[in-house]
C-alpha positions as a printed Julia matrix, in Angstrom:
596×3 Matrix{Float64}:
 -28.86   65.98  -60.01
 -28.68   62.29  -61.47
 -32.1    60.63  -62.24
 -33.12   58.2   -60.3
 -32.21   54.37  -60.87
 -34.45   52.41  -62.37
 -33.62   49.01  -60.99
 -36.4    47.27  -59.11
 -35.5    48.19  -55.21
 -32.97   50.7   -55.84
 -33.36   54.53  -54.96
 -30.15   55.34  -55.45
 -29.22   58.51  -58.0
 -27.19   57.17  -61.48
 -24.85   58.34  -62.98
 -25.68   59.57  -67.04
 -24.64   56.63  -68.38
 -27.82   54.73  -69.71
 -27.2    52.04  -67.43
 -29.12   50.43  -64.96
 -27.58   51.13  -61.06
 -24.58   48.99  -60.43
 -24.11   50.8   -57.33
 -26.33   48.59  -54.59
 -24.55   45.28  -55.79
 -21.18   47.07  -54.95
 -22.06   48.2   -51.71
 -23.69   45.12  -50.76
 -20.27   43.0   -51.72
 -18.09   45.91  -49.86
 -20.53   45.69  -46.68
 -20.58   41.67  -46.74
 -16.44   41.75  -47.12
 -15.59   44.64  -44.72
 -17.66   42.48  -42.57
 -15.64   39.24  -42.56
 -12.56   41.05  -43.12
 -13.45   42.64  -39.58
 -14.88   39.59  -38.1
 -11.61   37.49  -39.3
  -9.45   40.34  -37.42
 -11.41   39.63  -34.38
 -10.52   35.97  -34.84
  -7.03   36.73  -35.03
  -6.78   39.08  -32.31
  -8.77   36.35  -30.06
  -6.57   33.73  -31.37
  -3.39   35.77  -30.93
  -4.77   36.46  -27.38
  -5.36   32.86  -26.45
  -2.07   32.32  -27.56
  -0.26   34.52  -25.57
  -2.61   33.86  -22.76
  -1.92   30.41  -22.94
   2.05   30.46  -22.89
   2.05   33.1   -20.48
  -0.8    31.22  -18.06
  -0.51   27.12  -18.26
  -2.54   25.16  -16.49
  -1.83   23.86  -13.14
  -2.12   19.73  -12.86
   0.17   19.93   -9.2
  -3.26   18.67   -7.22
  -3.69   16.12  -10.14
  -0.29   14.78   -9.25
  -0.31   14.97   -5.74
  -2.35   11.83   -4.92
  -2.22    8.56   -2.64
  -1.34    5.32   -3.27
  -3.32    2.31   -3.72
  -1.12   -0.8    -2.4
  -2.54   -3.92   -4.04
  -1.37   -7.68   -2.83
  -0.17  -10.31   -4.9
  -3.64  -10.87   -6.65
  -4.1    -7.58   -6.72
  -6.62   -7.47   -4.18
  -6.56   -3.99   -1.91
  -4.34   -3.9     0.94
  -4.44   -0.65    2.11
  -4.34    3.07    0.77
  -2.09    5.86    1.73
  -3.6     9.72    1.79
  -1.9    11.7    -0.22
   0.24   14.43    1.42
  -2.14   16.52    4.01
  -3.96   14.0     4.87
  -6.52   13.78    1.98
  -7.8    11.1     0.51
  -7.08   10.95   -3.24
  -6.13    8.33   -5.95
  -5.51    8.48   -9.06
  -9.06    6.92  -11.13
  -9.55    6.79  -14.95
 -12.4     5.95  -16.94
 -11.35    2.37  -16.65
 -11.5     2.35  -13.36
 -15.01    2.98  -13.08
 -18.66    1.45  -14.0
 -20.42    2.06  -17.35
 -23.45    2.47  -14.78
 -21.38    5.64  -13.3
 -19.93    6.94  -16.03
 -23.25    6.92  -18.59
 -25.29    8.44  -15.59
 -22.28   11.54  -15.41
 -22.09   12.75  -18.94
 -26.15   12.3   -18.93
 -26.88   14.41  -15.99
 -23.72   16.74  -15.77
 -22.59   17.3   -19.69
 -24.63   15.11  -22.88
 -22.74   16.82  -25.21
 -19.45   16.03  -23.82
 -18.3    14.65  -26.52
 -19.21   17.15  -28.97
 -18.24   20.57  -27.53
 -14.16   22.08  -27.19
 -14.48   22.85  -23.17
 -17.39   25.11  -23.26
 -21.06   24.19  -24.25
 -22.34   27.3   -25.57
 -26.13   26.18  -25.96
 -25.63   25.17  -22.24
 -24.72   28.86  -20.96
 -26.71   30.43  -23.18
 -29.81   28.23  -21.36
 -28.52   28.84  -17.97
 -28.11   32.78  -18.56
 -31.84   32.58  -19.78
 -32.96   30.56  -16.84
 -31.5    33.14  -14.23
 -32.49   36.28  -16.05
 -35.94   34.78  -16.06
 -36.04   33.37  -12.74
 -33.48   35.62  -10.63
 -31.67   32.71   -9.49
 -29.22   29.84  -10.67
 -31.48   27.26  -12.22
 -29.3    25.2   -14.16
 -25.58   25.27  -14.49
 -24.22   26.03  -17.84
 -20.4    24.23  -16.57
 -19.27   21.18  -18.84
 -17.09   18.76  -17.5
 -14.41   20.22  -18.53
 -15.17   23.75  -16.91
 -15.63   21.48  -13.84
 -12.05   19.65  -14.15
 -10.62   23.08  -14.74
 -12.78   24.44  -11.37
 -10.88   21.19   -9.71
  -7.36   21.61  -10.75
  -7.61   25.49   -9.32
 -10.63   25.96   -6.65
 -11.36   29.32   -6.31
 -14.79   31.02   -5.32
 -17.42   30.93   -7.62
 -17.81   34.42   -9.69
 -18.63   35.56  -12.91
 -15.01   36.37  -13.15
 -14.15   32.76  -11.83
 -16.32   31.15  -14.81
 -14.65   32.82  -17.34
 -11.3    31.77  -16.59
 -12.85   28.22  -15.95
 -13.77   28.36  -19.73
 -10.41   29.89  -20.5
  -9.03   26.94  -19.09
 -11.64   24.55  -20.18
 -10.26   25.28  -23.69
  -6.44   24.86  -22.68
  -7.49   21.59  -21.26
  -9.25   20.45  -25.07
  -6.38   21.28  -26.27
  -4.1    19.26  -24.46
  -5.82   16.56  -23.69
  -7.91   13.69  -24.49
 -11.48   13.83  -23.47
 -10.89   10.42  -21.76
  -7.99   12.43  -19.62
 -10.36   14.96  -18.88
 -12.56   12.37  -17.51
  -9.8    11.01  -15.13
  -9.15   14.74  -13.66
 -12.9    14.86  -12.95
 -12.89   11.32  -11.4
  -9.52   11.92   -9.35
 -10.57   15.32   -7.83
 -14.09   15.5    -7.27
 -15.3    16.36   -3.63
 -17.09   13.89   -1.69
 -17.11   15.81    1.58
 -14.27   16.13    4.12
 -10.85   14.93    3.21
 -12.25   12.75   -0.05
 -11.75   13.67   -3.19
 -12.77   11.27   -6.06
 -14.56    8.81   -7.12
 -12.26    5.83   -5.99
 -12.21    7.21   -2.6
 -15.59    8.15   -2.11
 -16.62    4.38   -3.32
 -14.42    3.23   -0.42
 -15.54    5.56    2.15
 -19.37    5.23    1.79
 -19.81    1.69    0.22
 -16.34    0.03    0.52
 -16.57   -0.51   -2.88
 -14.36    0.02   -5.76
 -15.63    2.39   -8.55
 -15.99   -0.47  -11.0
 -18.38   -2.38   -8.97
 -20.99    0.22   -8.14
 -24.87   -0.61   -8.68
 -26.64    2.21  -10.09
 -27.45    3.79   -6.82
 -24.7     3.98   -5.58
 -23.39    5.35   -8.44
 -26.34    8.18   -8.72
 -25.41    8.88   -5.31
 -21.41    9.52   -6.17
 -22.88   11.82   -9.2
 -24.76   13.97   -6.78
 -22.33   14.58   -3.79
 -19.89   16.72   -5.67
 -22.53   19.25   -6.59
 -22.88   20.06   -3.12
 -20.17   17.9    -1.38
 -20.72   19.39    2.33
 -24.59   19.5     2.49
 -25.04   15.87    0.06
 -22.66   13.81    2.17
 -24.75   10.89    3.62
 -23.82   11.08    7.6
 -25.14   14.86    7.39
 -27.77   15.14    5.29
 -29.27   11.47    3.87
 -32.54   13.56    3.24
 -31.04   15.76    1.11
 -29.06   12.98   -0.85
 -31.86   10.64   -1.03
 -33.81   13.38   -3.08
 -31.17   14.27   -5.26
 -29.85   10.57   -5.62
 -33.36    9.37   -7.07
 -34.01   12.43   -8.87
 -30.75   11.41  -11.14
 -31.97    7.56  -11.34
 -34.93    8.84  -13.41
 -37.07    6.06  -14.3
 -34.26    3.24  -12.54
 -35.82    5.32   -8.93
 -38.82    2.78   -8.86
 -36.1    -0.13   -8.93
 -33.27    1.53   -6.83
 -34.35    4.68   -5.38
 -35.49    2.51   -2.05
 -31.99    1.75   -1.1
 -30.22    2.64    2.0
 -28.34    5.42    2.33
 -24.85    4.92    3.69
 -25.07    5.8     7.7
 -21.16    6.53    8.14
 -17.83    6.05    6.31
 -16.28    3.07    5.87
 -12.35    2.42    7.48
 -10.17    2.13    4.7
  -8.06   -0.89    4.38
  -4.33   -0.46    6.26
  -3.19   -3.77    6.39
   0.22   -4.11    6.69
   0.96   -0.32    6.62
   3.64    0.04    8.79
   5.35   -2.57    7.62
   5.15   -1.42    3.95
   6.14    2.2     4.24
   9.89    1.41    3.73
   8.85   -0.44    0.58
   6.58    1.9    -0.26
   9.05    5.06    0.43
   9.36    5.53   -3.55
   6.25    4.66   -4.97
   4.55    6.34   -7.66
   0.94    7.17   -7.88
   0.13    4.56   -9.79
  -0.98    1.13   -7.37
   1.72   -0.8    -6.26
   1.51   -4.42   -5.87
   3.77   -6.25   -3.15
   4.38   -9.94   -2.27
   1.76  -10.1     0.24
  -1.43  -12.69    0.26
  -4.35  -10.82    1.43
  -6.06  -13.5     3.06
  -3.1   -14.48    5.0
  -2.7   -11.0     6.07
  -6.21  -10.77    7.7
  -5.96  -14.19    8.83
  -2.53  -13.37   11.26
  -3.98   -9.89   12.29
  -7.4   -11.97   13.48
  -4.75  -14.44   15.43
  -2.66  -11.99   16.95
  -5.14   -9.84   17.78
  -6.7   -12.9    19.96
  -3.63  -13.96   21.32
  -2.89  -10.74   21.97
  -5.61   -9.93   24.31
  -4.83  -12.51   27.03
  -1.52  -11.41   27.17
  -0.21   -8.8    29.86
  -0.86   -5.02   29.7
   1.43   -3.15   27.6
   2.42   -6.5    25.65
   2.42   -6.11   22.26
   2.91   -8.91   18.74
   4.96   -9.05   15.82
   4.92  -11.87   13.31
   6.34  -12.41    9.57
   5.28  -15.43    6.95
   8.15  -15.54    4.04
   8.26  -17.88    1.07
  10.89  -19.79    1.77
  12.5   -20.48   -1.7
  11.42  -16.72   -2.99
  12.12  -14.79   -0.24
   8.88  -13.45   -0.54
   6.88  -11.78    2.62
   3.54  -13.72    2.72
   2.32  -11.24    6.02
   3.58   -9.26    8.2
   1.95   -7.49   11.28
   3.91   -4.88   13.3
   1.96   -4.44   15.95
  -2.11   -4.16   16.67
  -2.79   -0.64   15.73
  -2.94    0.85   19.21
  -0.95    4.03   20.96
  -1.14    2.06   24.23
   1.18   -1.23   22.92
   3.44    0.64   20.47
   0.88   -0.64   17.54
   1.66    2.46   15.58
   5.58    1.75   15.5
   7.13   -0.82   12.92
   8.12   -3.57   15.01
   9.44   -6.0    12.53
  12.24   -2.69   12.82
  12.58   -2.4    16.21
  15.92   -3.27   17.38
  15.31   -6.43   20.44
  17.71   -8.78   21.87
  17.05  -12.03   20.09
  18.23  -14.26   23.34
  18.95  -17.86   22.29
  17.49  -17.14   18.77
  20.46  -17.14   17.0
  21.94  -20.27   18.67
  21.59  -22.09   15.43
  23.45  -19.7    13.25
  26.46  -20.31   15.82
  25.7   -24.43   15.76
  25.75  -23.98   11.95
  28.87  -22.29   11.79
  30.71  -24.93   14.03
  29.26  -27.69   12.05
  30.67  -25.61    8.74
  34.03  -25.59   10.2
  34.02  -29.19   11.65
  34.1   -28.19   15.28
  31.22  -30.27   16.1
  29.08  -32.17   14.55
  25.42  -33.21   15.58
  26.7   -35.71   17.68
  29.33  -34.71   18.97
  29.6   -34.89   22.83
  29.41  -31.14   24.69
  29.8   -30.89   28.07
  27.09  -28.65   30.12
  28.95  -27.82   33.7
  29.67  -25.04   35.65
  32.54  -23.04   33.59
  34.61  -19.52   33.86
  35.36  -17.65   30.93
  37.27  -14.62   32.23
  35.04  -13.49   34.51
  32.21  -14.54   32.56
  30.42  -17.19   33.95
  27.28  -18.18   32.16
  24.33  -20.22   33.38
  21.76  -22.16   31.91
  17.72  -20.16   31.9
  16.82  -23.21   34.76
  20.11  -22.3    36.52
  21.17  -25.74   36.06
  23.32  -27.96   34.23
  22.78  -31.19   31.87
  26.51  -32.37   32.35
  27.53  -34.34   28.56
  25.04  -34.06   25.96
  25.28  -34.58   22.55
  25.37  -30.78   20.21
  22.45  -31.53   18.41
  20.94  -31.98   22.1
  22.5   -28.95   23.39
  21.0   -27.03   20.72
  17.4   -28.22   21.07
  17.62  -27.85   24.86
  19.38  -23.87   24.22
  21.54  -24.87   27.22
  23.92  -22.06   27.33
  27.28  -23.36   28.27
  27.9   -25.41   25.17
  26.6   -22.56   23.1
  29.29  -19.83   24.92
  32.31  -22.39   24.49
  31.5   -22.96   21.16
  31.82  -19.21   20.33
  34.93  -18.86   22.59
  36.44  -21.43   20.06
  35.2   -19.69   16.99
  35.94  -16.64   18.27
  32.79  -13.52   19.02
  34.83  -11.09   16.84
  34.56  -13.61   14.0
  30.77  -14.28   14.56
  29.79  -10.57   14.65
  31.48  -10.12   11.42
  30.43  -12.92    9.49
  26.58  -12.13   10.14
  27.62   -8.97    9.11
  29.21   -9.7     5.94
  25.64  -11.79    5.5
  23.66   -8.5     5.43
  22.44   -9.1     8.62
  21.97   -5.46   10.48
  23.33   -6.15   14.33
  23.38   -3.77   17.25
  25.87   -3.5    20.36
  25.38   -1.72   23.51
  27.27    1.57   23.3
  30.58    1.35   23.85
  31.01   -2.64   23.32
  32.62   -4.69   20.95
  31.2    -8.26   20.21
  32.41  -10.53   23.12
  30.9   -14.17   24.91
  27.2   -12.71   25.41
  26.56  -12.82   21.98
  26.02  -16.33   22.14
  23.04  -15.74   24.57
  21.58  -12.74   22.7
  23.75   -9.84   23.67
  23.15   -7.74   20.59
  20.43   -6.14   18.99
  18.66   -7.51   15.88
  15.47   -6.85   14.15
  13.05   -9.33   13.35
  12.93   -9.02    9.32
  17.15  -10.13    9.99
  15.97  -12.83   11.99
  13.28  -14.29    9.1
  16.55  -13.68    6.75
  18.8   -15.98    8.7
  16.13  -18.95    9.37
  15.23  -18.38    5.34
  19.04  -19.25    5.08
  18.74  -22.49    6.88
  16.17  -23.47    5.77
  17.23  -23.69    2.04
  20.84  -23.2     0.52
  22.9   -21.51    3.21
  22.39  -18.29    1.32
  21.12  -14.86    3.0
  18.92  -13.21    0.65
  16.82   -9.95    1.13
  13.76   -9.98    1.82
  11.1    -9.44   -1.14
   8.33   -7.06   -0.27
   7.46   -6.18   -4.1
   7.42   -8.46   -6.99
  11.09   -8.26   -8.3
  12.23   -6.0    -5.45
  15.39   -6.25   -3.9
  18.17   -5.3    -5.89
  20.73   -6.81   -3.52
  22.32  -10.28   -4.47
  22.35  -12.68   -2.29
  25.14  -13.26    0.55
  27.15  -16.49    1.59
  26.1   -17.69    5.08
  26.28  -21.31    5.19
  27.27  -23.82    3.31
  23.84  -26.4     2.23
  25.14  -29.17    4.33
  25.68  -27.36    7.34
  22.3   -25.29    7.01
  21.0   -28.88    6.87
  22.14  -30.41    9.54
  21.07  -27.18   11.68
  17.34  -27.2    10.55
  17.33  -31.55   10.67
  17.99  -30.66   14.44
  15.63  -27.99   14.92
  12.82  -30.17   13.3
  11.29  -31.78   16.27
   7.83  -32.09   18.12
   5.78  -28.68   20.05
   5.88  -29.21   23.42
   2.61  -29.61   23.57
   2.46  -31.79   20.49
   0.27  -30.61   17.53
   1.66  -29.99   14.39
   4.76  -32.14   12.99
   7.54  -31.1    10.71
   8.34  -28.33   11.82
  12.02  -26.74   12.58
  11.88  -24.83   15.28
  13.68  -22.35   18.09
  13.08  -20.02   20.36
  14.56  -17.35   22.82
  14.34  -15.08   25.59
  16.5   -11.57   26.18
  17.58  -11.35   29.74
  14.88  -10.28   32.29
  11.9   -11.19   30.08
  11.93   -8.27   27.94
  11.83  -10.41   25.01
   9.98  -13.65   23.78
  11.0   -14.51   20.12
  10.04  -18.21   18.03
  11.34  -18.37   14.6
  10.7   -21.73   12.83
  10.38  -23.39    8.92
   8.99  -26.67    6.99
   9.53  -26.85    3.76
   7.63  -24.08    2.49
   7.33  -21.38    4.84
   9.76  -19.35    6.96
   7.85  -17.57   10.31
   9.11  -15.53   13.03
   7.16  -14.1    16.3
   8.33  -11.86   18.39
   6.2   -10.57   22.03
   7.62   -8.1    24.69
   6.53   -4.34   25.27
   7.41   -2.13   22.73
   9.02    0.15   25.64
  11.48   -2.78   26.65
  10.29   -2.89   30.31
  10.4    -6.54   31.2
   7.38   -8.66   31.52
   7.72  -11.03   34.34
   7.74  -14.87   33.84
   7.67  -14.2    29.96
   9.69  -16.75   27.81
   9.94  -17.39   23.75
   8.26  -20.82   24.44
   5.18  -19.75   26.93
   4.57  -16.22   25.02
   5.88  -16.59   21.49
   5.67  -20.53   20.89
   2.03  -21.13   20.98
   1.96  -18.36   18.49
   4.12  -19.72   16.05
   2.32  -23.13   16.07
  -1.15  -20.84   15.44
   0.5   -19.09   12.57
   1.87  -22.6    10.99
  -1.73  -24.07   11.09
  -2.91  -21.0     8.72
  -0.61  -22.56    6.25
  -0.87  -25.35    3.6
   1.01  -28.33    5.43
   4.83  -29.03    4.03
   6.28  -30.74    6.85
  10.11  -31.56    7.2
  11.44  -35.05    8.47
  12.13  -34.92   12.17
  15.6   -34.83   13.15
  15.24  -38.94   14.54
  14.09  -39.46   10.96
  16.12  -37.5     8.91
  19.06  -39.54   10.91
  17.62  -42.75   10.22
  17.22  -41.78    6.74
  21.15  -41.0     6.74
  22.51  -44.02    7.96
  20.18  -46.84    6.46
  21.93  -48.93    3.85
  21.29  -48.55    0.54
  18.06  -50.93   -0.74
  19.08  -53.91   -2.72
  18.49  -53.71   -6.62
  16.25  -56.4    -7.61
């Protein structure tokens, strides 16, 4: 047997060398090296694993990208929203979107070392795992945010099994994204109870406020609902919110924590939404801003609504405000909203007989050809075309007038042998060629009645064609986003003759008011119905009223139903009157003035 080493600490036997043990130095340097040798193979495997994992498993981001749209006006104020598909309430929100206030009280009472940690918080689990071994219950939650995005992007029930795969992910999500991004899938998919899910939808639906503007209770009560989003929302359990809400104001409770709580949700905005949803067919998720005015919008659905409830049962409204030069839709309501008069349908699509509404598109094209002129003497008498035989609305007849009168009076006879000379065939296709979407009765071809509103035209084609006279002649799409419409625009009328049709049209209301203003109306055979369509120099308007069914309402005309409408609509709009037709003739023929 070796003696014994004589190196302080060291029991171990020597060899007969003379030396002092080398042996315990050795086996401390193998120990310490097997060790990180095997703990660096455990990295490797783990990494490997992730690896592998990670290709094989992805993350889902399908519910980040499924989300509504926020439709903005031309200010960028909020028009409306539209749910995403199913019916739930999401937009898109980043951490721009929302309030320091919000977003400091988040990462303070949900993860304070955000910022620090790669998906999981270690020190955080290890606390929570303490707190429920010692107290036999969940005290504290040991989730970061980004164990909570990852939670959002794939719900599933909450399990020891779930909360490892929510770290799993947590760390896919660190390493693809930016902790900013993994902000934005918190604040897009959080639950706020029901069919909301984040923060700029809960904002809306229990302050109608946007995320950026939210005091800080408000905000400590948007922090607390998605722990419990069911049992926290405020029209079920206020109580419960209250407590919670002040508990995360901390010392700001004494200032804020005395604050209402929100009784019910708040309507989201609509406006306009049946009107938009063509224009909005394509949109992305990201807002979209369109050509309307905001204020203008509210103020027509405010009037129509009004006029709208002293007219008949059933009746229903449609109006349209277009920049004149631009082409640009101002407002547009398609109907009030309710089941019971077609409010839910677009009616600025609905396909209507325009009666004597397009009377000055025919009078334009005469003048064009030099068929007429404004003064030209028409006769108004009794008159057999084939074995169509038209009479005027009063079932009279004016005998000679002047065109320009015959067209301000909408007498029909001048009107029907003006097309018979120009020929209906020709007509049909030249409002055609304009862009202008027309409708016959099945079966027909264009014949006489067109003159008196025998086809079918929607009320968007209608603002085109007044737009058209009341500029250039030309027929140019209608703009419902900045930029939009892709088509060019169409030849209609030459300027002079669009001219002379609106210097005609511009005349007094029959009940006086407003001056300026061109002007026409019309009436589809049995009262079905009412349309006035008129433009100064600014503004192009259009009103349609009937019953979205097409039953006829009796004793309804375009200048006792839709007239007094139009004139409304005109006084919500900065004044840019036209000369009158008596002064834009006087105007025409006075001599030149004499040069000093």
């Amino acid at each position: 047997m070796f003696p014994t080493c004589t190196a302080p600490g060291c029991s171990h036997d020597r060899e007969p060398t003379g030396s002092t043990c080398c042996r315990r130095p050795e086996v401390i340097r193998r120990r310490v090296v097997g060790t990180l040798l095997a703990g660096a193979a455990l990295l490797a495997a783990g990494a490997g694993s992730f690896l592998v994992l990670d290709r094989m498993y992805p993350p889902d981001f399908s519910r980040l990208a499924t989300v509504g749209t926020e439709v903005l006006d031309r200010e960028g104020r909020t028009l409306g929203m539209v749910p995403a598909p199913g019916g739930v309430w999401r937009l898109r929100t980043t951490v721009d979107d929302v309030s320091p206030v919000f977003l400091n009280l988040l990462l303070r009472t949900e993860d304070r070392r955000f910022y620090q940690h790669a998906g999981v918080d270690v020190l955080a689990l290890a606390r929570a795992m303490g707190q429920w071994a010692v107290a036999g219950r969940v005290v504290s939650g040991g989730s970061t945010l980004t164990m909570q995005a990852a939670r959002l992007l794939e719900p599933r029930r909450r399990t020891l099994v779930s909360k490892a795969i929510e770290a799993f992910r947590a760390v896919q999500l660190e390493q693809r994204l930016d902790k900013r991004q993994i902000l934005g899938i918190w604040l897009t998919l959080a639950p706020y109870g029901g069919n909301l899910e984040g923060v700029r939808a809960g904002a809306q639906a229990w302050f109608g406020e946007r995320p950026a503007g939210l005091d800080p209770a408000q905000a400590a009560l948007l922090v607390a609902i998605p722990r419990r989003p069911e049992a926290l929302r405020p029209d079920r359990g206020a109580n419960r919110a209250m407590l919670l809400r002040n508990r995360l104001l901390g010392p700001d409770a004494e200032a804020f924590g005395a604050e209402p709580m929100p009784g019910a949700r708040v309507a989201f905005p609509r406006h306009a939404e049946a009107a938009l949803r063509p224009a909005l067919a394509s949109a992305a998720a990201e807002p979209v801003r369109t050509t309307l005015d905001l204020s203008l919008q509210v103020a027509l659905e405010r009037l129509l609504a009004g006029q709208l409830r002293a007219m008949p049962p059933r009746a229903s409204l449609s109006a349209m405000v277009v920049d004149a030069e631009s082409r640009e839709v101002r407002a547009a309501v398609s109907g009030d909203g309710s089941k019971s008069r077609g409010g839910a349908l677009d009616l600025t699509r609905a396909w209507r007989s325009p009666g004597s509404a397009l009377k000055p598109l025919l009078y334009g094209l005469a003048f064009q050809d030099g068929l007429v002129s404004p003064s030209t003497p028409v006769n108004d008498l009794p008159r057999h075309f084939g074995r169509y035989a038209p009479e005027d609305f009063d079932r009279s007849f004016a005998g000679e007038v002047t065109a320009a009168e015959a067209l301000q009076r909408s007498l029909n006879l001048p009107a029907v042998a003006l097309l018979d000379r120009i020929g209906p065939h020709r007509f049909h296709a030249w409002l055609m060629a304009a862009g202008i979407g027309l409708r016959l009765p099945p079966g027909a071809g264009a014949s006489l009645p067109l003159a008196l509103g025998g086809v079918g035209i929607q009320l968007r084609d209608l603002v085109r064609l007044y737009a058209a006279m009341a500029t250039d002649g030309q027929s140019s799409p209608l703009r419902w986003l900045p930029g939009g419409g892709a088509d060019m625009p169409r030849p209609l009328l030459q300027p002079s003759a669009a001219a002379l049709v609106a210097d005609v049209l511009t005349r007094p209301f029959p009940e006086g008011g407003l001056s300026g203003i061109a002007w026409k109306t019309g009436t589809s055979w049995g009262g079905r119905d009412a349309w006035a369509a008129g433009f100064d120099r600014r503004s192009v308007v259009a009103v349609w009223a009937g019953r979205p069914d097409g039953t006829a309402i009796p004793g309804a005309t375009g200048v006792r139903m839709a007239l007094p409408v139009l004139h409304q609509v005109f006084g919500l709009l900065p004044s840019a009157p036209r000369l009158d037709y008596q002064s834009a003739v006087a105007a025409a023929v006075a001599p030149p003035a004499e040069s000093a």
